[in-house]
N, C-alpha and C positions, 0 to 999 in steps of 0.2 A: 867416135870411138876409134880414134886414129892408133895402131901401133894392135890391133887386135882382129890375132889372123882367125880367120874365118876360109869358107867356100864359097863361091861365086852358087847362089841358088835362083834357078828360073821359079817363075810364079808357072807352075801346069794347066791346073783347072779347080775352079768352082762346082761343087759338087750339092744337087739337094740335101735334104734331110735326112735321105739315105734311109727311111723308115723308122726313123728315133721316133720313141713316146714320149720323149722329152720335149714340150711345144718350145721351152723356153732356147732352144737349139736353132741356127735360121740355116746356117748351112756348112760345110766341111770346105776347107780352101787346102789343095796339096801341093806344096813345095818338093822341090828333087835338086840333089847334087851328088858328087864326082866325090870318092878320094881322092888326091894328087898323093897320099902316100899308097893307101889297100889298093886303089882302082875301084873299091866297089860304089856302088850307088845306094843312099839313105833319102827315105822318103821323110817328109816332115807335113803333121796334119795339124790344122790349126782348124778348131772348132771354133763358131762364132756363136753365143750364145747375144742373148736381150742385155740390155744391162749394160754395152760395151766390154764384156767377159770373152777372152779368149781365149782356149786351153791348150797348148800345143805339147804335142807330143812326138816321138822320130822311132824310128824303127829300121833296119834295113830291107832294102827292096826285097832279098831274097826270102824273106821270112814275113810277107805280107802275106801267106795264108796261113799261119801259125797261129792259133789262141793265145801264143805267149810273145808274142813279138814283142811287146815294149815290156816284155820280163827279162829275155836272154842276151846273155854277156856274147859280147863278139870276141871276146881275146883279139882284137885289130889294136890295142890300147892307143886309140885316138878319140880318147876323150875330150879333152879341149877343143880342137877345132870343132869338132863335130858339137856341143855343147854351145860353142861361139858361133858357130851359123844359126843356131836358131837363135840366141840372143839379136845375133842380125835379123832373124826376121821379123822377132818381134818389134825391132826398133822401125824397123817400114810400117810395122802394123800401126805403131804409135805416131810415126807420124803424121798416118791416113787419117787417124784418130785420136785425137788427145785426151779424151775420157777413158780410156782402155785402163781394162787389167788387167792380167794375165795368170792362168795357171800352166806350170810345165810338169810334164809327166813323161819319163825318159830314165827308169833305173835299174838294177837287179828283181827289184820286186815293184810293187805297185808303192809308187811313192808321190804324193799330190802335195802340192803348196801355194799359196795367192802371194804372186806380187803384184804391189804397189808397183806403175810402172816408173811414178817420181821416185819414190825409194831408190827404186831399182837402178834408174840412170843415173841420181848421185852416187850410189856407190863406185857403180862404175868408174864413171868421171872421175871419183876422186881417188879408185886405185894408180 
């Protein structure tokens, strides 16, 4: 995915099940990075469900005790990179895993969707 700028993101930590009633959930993995534009810091959570499903969603660090964190607009308008780093992570995650799929949820409101992750990286490729 040469030519798509992204954020350099550490892998943090592996997190249990954090008390989900949801069995089919194994564990929560949380990713962090930097703006080089805001300065601020955005968390990125990738849920690992059965199935090779995994849901990833991002929020900013300072709005990690918010019930609406992955509802509210930052006015930062850095949408793309911040959108292209988790495309990056999900492509680490695919390559851990080749069976994987992915939901991302990351909008104004609550907005969920399944990619394919072949889909997903021919499109890419072929933008």
């Amino acid at each position: 995915m040469e030519g798509l700028f992204y954020y350099p993101f550490p892998f943090v930590h592996t997190f249990d099940r954090m008390d989900s009633d949801d069995p089919s959930l194994q564990c929560k993995r949380l990713y962090s990075f930097d703006s080089t534009k805001t300065h601020h810091t955005y968390w990125v959570w990738v849920e690992v469900y059965s199935e090779h499903f995994y849901a990833v969603k991002f929020h900013l660090k300072e709005h990690k005790d918010s019930n609406r964190k992955y509802r509210l607009l930052t006015g930062l308008n850095e949408v793309r990179p911040v959108v292209n780093t988790c495309i990056m992570i999900m492509s680490r995650i695919a390559d851990e895993d080749p069976l994987s799929s992915f939901g991302f949820i990351g909008a104004n409101r609550a907005v969920f969707c399944l990619i394919s992750y072949s889909y997903f990286l021919d499109y890419i490729l072929d933008s």
